[in-house]
C-alpha positions in Angstrom: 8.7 6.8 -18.1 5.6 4.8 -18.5 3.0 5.1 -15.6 2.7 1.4 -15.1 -0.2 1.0 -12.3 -0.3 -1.9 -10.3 -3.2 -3.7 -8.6 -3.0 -5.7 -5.5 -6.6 -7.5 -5.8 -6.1 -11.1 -4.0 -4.9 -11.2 -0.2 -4.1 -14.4 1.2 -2.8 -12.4 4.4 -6.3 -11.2 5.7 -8.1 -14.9 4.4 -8.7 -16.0 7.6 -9.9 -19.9 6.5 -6.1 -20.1 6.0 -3.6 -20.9 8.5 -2.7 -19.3 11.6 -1.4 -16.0 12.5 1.1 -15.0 15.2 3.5 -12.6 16.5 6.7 -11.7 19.1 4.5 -10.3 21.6 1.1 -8.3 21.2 -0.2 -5.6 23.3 -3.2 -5.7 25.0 -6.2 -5.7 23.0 -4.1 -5.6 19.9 -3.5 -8.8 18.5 -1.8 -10.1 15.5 -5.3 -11.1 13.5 -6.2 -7.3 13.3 -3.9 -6.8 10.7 -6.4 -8.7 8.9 -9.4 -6.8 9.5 -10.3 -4.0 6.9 -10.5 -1.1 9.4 -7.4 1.1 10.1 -8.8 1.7 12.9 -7.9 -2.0 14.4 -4.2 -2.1 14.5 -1.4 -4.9 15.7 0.8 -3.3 18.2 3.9 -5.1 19.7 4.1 -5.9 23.5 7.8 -3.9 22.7 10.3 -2.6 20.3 12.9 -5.8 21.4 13.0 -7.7 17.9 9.1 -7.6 16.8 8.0 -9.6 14.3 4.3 -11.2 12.3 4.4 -14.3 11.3 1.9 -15.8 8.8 1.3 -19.7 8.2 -1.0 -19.6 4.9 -1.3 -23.2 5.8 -0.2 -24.3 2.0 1.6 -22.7 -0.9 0.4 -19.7 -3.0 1.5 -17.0 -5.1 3.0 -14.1 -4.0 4.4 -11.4 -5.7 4.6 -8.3 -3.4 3.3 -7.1 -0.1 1.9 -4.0 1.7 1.9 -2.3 5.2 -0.9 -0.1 5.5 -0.8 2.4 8.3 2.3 1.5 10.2 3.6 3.9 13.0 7.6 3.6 11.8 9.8 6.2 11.9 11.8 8.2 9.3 15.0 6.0 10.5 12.4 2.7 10.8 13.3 -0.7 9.0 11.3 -3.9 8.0 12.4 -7.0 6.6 10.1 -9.5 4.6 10.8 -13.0 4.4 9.0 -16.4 2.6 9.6 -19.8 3.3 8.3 -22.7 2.4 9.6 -24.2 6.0 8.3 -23.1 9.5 11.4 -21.8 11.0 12.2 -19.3 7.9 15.9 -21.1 7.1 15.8 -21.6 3.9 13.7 -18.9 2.0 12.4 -18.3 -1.5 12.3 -14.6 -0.7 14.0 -12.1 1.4 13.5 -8.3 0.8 16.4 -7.3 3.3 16.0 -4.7 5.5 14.1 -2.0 3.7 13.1 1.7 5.2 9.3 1.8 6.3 9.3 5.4 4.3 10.7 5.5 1.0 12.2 8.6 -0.4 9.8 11.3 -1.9 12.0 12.0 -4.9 14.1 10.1 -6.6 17.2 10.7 -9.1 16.8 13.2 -11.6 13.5 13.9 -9.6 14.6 16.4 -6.6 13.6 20.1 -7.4 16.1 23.2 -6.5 15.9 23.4 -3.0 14.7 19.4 -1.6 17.6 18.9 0.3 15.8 21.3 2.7 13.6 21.0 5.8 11.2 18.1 4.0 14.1 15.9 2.9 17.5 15.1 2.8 19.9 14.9 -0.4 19.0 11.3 -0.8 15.2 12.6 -1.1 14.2 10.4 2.7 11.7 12.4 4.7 12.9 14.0 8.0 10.7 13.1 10.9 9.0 16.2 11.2 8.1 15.8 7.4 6.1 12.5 7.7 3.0 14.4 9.6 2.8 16.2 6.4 2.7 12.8 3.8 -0.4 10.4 2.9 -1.7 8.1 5.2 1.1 5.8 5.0 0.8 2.4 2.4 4.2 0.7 2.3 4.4 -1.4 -0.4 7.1 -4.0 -1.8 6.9 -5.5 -5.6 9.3 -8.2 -5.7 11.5 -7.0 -8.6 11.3 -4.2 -10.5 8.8 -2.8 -13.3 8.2 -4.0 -15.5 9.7 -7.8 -15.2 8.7 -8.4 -11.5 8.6 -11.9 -9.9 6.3 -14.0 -8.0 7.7 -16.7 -5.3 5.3 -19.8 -4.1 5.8 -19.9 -0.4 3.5 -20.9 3.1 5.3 -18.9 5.7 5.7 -15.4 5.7 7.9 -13.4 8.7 8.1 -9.9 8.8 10.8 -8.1 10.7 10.9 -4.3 12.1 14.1 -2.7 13.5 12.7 0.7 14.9 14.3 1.0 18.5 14.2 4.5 18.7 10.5 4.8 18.0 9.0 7.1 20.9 5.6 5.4 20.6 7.1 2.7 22.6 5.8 -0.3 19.5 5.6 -1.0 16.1 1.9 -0.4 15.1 0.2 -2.3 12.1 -3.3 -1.7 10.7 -3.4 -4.7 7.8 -1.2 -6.4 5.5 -1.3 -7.5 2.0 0.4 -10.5 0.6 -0.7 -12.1 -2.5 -0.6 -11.4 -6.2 0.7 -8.4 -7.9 -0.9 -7.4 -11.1 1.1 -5.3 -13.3 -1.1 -3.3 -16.3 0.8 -3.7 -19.8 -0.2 -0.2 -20.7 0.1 3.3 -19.0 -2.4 5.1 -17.5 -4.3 7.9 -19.8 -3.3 11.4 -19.6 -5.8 13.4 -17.5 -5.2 10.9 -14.3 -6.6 12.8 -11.5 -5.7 12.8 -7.6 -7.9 14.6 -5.1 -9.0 15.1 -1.4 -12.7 14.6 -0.4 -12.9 17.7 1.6 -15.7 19.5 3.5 -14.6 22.5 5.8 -17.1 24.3 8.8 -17.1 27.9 8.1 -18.3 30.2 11.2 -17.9 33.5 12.1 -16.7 34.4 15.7 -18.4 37.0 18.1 -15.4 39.8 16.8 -17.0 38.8 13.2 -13.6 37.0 12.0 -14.1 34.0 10.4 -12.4 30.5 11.3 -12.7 26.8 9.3 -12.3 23.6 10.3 -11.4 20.6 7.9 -13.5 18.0 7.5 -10.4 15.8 5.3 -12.0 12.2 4.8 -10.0 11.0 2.1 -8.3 10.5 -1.7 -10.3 9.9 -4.7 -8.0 8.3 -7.8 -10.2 8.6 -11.5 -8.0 7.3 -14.1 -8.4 5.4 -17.6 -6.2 2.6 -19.1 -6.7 2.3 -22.5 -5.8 -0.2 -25.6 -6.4 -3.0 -22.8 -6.8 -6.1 -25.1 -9.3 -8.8 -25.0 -7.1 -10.7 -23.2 -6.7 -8.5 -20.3 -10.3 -7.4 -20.1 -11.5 -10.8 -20.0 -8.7 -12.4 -17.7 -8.5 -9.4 -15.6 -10.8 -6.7 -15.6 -14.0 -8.6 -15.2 -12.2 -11.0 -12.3 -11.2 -8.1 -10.9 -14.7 -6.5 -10.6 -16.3 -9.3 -9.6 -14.2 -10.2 -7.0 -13.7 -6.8 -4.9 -17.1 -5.3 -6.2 -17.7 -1.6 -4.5 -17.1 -3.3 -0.9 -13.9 -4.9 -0.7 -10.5 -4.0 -0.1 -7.1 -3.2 -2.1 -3.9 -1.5 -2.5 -3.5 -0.1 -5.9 -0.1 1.9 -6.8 -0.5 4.4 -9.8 3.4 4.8 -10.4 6.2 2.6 -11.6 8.6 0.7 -9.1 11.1 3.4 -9.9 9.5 6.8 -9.4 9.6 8.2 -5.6 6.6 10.1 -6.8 4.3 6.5 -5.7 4.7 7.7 -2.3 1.3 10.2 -3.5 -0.1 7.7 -5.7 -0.4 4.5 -3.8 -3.3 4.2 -1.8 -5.0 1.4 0.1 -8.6 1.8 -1.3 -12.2 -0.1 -2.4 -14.0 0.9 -6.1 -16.0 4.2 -5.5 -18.1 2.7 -8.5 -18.5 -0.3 -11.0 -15.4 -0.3 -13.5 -16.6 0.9 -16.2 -15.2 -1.6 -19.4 -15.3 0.1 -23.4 -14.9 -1.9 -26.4 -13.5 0.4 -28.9 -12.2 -1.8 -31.2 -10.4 -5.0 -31.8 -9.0 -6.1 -28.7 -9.2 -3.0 -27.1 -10.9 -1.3 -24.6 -10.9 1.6 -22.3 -11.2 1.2 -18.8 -12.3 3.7 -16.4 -12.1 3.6 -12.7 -12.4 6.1 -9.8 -10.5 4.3 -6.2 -11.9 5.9 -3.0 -9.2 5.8 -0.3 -10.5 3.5 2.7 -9.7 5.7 6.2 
């Protein structure tokens, strides 16, 4: 199955000229416009875990075609619902995900090794709670229909839904949201895609002369390279692309198809580590090489 990436370069959600933002109830100290901010560090939390809900007026109509929750605190049993509307009270909608699981499963059919249904997951390949401590930084993201003919809805007013009563945290927690465009890549990734941690580790040596370490973890580095992009693409994507997040701005990329479980690893909520790097080899087509540095 093809490696189709997608690219989630344009967020409406986190423009703050547009609209208003609001919630069900935020904590203290926590409101609803963090969930705009870049920083995972600033979060949305609910005043409670009775019906919580964000509500986003874009204040006109625009494209959306998918949506992303980056560092959410729902559990293994954890739902969310996503709905568009082109009127205020969300009645009539031109999208409604239903309710969807904040963690999706880590394998998929025809994907489970001998032995998954085992103390990481269950037969249908969900997490158990004890095995989300051991996943990514959580990015939940939604495509509105599946690779590789997905859809794109024009709506104003975007309400998200969670249904996580038994969360022990006591409210849902939200560092940012994406909505906006989805950009789906006509070709798969090169072979060779890599996926790494930026590690550094403190190596001493105790008074007895063992030795102990202690992880310095910061975060994923993606290098991949699309090739036989046309002209087309490199001129109507690419470069836009580039020149609108440059080395600074924020993103959610997903390296794997809507279908394999395996995006869990591979999506990351991430700015360029360096300039894309754009290759005419021949006739409408290029190579495109780009390295994502995961944003923590």
């Amino acid at each position: 199955m093809a490696n189709r990436a997608k690219i989630f370069p344009f967020n409406r959600w986190s423009d703050t000229a547009l609209g208003s933002i609001s919630s069900s109830g935020d904590a203290a100290g926590y409101a609803a416009s963090k969930t705009q901010q870049r920083q995972r560090s600033r979060v949305w939390r609910s005043s409670s875990l009775s019906s919580p809900y964000l509500y986003r007026d874009l204040g006109a109509q625009y494209r959306i075609g998918g949506l992303a929750l980056v560092s959410h605190n729902l559990t293994a049993s954890g739902q969310f619902r996503v709905r568009i509307s082109n009127n205020a009270a969300v009645t009539d909608v031109v999208y409604d995900s239903g309710w969807l699981f904040g963690w999706e499963a880590i394998f998929g059919v025809d994907e489970e090794p001998d032995g998954a249904d085992s103390e990481f997951v269950g037969v249908d390949g969900a997490p158990f709670a004890a095995t989300i401590s051991l996943l990514p930084k959580p990015v939940r993201r939604l495509v509105f229909a599946e690779d590789p003919y997905f859809s794109e809805v024009s709506g104003r007013y975007i309400q998200i839904d969670f249904d996580d009563t038994d969360n022990g945290d006591g409210y849902i927690e939200i560092a940012y949201v994406y909505a906006g465009i989805v950009v789906e890549l006509e070709k798969s990734m090169a072979y060779g895609w890599q996926i790494w941690r930026e590690e550094q580790a403190r190596v001493k040596r105790a008074a007895s002369g063992q030795l102990w370490m202690d992880s310095l973890f910061k975060r994923f580095h993606v290098s991949c390279l699309f090739d036989f992009q046309s002209d087309a693409r490199a001129a109507g994507f690419w470069k836009f692309f580039f020149n609108h997040v440059g080395v600074t701005r924020e993103f959610v990329v997903s390296l794997k198809d809507d279908t394999a479980a395996s995006k869990v690893w591979s999506t990351l909520y991430c700015k360029l580590a360096q300039p894309v790097n754009l290759r005419h080899v021949e006739a409408d087509s290029h190579e495109v090489t780009v390295e994502f540095a995961e944003i923590v």
